[in-house]
FIPAFI-541194 format. One record per residue: residue number from 1; residue in three letters; chain; x, y, z of N, C-alpha, C, O, CB in turn. Coordinates in pm, whole numbers. Glycine has a CB too. Example, Ala and Ser with C-alpha at 12.3 -4.5 7.8 and 13.67 -1.06 7.14 Angstrom:
% residues 2
+-----+------+-----+--------+--------+--------+--------+--------+--------+--------+--------+--------+--------+--------+--------+--------+--------+--------+
| seq | type | mol |   n_c1 |   n_c2 |   n_c3 |  ca_c1 |  ca_c2 |  ca_c3 |   c_c1 |   c_c2 |   c_c3 |   o_c1 |   o_c2 |   o_c3 |  cb_c1 |  cb_c2 |  cb_c3 |
+-----+------+-----+--------+--------+--------+--------+--------+--------+--------+--------+--------+--------+--------+--------+--------+--------+--------+
|   1 |  ALA |   A |   1319 |   -569 |    780 |   1230 |   -450 |    780 |   1320 |   -330 |    780 |   1424 |   -332 |    846 |   1131 |   -447 |    905 |
|   2 |  SER |   A |   1285 |   -225 |    708 |   1367 |   -106 |    714 |   1290 |      3 |    787 |   1341 |    114 |    804 |   1408 |    -60 |    572 |
+-----+------+-----+--------+--------+--------+--------+--------+--------+--------+--------+--------+--------+--------+--------+--------+--------+--------+
% end
This chain:
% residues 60
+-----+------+-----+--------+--------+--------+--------+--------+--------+--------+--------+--------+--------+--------+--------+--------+--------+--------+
| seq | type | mol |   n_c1 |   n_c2 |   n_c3 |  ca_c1 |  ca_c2 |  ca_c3 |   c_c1 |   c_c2 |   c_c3 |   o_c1 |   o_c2 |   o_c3 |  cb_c1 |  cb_c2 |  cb_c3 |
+-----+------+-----+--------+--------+--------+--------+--------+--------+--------+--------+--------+--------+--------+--------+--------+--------+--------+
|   1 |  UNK |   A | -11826 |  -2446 |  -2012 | -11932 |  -2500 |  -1930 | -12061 |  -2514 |  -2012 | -12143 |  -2600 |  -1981 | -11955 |  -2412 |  -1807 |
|   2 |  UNK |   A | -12084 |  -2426 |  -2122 | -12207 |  -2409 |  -2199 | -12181 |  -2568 |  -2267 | -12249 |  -2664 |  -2231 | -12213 |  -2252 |  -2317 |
|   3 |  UNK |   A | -12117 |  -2574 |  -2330 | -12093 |  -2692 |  -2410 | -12062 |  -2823 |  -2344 | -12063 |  -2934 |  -2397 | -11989 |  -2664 |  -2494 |
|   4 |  UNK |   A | -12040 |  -2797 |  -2237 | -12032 |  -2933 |  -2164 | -12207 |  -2963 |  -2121 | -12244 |  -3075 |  -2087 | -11912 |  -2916 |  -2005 |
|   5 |  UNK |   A | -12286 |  -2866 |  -2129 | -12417 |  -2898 |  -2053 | -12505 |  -2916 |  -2207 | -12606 |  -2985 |  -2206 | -12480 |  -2751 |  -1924 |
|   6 |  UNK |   A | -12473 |  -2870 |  -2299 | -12544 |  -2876 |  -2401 | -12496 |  -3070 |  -2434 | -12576 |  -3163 |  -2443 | -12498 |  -2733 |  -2522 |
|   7 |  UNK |   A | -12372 |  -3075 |  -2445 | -12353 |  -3188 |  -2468 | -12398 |  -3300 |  -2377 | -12415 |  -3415 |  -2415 | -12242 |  -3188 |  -2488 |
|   8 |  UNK |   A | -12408 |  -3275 |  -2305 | -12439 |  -3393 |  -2140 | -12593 |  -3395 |  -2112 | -12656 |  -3479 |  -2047 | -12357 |  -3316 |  -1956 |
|   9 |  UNK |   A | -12651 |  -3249 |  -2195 | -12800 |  -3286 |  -2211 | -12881 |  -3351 |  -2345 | -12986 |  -3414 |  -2339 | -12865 |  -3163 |  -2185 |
|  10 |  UNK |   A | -12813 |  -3323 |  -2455 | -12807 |  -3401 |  -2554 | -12830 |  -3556 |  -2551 | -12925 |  -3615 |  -2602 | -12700 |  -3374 |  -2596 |
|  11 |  UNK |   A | -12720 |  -3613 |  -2478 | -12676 |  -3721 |  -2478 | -12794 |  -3793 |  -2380 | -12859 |  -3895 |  -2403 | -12528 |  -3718 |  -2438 |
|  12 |  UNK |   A | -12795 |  -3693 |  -2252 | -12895 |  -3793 |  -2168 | -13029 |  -3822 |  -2206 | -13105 |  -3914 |  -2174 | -12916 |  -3747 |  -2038 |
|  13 |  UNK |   A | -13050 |  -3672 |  -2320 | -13180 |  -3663 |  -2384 | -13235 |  -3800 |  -2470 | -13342 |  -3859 |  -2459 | -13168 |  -3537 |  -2480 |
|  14 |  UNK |   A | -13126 |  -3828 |  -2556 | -13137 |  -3904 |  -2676 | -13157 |  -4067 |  -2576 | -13247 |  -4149 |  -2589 | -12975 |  -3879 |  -2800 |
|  15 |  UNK |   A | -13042 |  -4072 |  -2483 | -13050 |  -4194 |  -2370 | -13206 |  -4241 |  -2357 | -13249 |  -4352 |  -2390 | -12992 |  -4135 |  -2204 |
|  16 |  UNK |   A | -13284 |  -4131 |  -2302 | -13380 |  -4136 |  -2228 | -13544 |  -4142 |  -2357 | -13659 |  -4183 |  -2343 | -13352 |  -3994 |  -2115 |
|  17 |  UNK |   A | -13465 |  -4072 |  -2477 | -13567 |  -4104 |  -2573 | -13601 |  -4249 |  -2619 | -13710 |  -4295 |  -2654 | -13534 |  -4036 |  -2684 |
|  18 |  UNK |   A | -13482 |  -4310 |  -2611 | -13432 |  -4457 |  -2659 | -13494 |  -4566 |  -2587 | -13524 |  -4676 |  -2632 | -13277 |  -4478 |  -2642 |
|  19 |  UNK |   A | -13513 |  -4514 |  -2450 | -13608 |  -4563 |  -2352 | -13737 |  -4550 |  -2377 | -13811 |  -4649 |  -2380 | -13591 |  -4510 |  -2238 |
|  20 |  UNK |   A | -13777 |  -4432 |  -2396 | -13942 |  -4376 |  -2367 | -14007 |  -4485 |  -2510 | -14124 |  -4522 |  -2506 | -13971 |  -4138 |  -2400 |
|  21 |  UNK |   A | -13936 |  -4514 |  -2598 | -13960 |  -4570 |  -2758 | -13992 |  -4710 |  -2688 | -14106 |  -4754 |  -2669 | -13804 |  -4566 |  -2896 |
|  22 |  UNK |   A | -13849 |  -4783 |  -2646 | -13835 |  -4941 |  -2606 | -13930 |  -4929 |  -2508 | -13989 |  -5037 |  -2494 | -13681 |  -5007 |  -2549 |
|  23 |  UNK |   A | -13977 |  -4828 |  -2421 | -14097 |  -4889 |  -2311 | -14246 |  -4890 |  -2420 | -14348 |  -4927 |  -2361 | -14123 |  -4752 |  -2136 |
|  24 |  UNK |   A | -14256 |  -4869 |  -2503 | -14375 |  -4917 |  -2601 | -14399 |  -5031 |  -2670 | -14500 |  -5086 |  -2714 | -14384 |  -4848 |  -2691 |
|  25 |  UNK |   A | -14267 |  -5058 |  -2671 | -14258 |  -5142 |  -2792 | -14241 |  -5306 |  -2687 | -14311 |  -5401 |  -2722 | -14096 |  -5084 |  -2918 |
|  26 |  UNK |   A | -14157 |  -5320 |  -2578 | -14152 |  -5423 |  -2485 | -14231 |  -5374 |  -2361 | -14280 |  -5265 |  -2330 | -14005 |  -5461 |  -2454 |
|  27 |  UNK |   A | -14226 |  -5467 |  -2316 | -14287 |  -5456 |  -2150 | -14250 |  -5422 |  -1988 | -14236 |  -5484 |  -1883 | -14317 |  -5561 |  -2129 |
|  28 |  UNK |   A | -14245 |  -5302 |  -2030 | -14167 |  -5227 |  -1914 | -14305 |  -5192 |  -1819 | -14422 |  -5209 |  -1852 | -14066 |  -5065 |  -1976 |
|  29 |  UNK |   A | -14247 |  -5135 |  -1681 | -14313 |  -5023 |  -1560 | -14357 |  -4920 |  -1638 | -14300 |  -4889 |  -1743 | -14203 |  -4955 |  -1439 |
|  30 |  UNK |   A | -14459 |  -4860 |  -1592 | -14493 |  -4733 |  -1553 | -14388 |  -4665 |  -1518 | -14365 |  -4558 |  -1576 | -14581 |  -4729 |  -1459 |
|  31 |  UNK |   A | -14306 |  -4709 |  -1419 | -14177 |  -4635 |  -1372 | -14087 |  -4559 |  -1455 | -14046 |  -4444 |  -1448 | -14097 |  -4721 |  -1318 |
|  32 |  UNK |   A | -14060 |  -4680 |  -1560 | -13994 |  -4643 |  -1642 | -13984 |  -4520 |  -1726 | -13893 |  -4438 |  -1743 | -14002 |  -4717 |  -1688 |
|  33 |  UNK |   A | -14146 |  -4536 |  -1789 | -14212 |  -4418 |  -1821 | -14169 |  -4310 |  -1788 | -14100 |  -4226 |  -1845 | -14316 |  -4414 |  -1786 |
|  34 |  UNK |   A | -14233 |  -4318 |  -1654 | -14178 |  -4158 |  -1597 | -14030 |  -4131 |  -1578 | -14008 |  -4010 |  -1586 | -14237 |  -4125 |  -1445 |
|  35 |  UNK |   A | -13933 |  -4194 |  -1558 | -13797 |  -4172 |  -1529 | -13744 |  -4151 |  -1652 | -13641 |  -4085 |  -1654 | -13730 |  -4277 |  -1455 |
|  36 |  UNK |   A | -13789 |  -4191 |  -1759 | -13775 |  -4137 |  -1927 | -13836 |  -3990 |  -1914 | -13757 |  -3897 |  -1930 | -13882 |  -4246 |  -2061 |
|  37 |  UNK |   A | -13935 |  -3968 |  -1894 | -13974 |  -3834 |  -1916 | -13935 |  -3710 |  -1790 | -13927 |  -3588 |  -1808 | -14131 |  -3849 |  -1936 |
|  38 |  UNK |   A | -13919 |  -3768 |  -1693 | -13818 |  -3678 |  -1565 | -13695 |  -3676 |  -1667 | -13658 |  -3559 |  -1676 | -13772 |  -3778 |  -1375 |
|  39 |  UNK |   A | -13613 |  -3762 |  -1750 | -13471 |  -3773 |  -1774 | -13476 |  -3687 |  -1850 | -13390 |  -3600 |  -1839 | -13404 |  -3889 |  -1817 |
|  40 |  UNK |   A | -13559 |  -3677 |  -1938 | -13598 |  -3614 |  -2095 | -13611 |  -3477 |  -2036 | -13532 |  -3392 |  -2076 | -13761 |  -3677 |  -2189 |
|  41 |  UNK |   A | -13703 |  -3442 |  -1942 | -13738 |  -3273 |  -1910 | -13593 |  -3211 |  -1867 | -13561 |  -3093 |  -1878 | -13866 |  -3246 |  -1759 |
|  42 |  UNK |   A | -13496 |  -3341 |  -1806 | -13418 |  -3258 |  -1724 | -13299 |  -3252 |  -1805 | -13195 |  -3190 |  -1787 | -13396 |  -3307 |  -1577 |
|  43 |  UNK |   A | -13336 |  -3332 |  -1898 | -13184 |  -3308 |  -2026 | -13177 |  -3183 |  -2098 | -13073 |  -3137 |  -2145 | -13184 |  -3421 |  -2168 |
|  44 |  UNK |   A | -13341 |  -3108 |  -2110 | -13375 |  -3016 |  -2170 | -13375 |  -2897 |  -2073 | -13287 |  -2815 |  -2096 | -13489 |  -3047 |  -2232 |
|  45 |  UNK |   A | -13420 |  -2883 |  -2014 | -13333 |  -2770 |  -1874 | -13183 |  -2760 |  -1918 | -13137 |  -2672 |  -1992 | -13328 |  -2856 |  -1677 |
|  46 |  UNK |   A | -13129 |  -2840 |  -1874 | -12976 |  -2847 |  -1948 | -12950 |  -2778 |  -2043 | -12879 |  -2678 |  -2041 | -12936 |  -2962 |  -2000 |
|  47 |  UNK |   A | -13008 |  -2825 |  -2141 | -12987 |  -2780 |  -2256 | -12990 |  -2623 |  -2282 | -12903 |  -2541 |  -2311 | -13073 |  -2845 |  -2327 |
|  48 |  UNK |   A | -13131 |  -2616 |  -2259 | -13203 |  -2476 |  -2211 | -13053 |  -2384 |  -2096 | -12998 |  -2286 |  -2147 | -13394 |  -2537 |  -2086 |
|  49 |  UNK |   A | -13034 |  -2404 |  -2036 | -12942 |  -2372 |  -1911 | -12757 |  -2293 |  -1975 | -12678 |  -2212 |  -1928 | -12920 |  -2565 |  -1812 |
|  50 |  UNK |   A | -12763 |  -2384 |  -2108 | -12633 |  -2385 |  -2178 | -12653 |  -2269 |  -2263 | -12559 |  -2192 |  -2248 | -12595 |  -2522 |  -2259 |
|  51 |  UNK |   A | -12765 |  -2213 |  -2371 | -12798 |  -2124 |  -2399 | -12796 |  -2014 |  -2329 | -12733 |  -1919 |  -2374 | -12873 |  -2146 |  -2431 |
|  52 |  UNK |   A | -12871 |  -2002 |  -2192 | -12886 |  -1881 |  -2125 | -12717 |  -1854 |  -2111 | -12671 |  -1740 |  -2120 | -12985 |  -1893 |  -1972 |
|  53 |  UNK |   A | -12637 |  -1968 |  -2089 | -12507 |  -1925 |  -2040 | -12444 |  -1875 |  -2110 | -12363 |  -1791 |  -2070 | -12435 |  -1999 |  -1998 |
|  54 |  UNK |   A | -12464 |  -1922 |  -2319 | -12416 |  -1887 |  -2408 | -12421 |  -1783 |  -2409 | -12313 |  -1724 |  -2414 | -12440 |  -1926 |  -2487 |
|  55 |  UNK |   A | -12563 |  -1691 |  -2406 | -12554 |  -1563 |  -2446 | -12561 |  -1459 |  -2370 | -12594 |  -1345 |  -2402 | -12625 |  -1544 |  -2521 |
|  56 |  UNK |   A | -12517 |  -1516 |  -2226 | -12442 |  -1436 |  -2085 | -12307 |  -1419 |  -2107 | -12233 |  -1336 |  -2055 | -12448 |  -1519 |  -1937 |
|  57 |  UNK |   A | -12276 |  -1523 |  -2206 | -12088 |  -1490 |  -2206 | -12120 |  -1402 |  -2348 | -12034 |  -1317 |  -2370 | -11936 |  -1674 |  -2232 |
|  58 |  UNK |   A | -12205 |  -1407 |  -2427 | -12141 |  -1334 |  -2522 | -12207 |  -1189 |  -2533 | -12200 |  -1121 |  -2636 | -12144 |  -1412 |  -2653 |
|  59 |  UNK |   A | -12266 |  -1153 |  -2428 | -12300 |   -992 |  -2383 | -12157 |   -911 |  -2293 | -12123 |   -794 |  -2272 | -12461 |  -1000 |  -2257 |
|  60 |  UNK |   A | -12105 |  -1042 |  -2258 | -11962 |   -929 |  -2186 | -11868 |   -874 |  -2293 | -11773 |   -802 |  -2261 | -11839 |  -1023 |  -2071 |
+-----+------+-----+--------+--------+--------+--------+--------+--------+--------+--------+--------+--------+--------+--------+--------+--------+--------+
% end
């Protein structure tokens, strides 16, 4: 489960970076903006989330 969330936050992370870049560079919403940086915080929770789990399994 650790590695499935590390990986699935990774991925949405990098997704959502790829965005936050192309909304500078072309002409996107405001919206956008923020749904890049909601995507980005919440890929990193994830991420963050996979650690705590890591080193919950490896204290048993």
């Amino acid at each position: 489960m650790d590695r499935f969330l590390f990986v699935f936050g990774l991925l949405i992370f990098v997704i959502c970076l790829i965005f936050f870049v192309k909304n500078f560079i072309g002409d996107y919403d405001e919206m956008v903006l923020m749904w890049t940086l909601l995507g980005m915080l919440n890929a990193s929770i994830a991420m963050g989330v996979s650690e705590i789990i890591g080193v919950m399994k490896g204290k048993k």
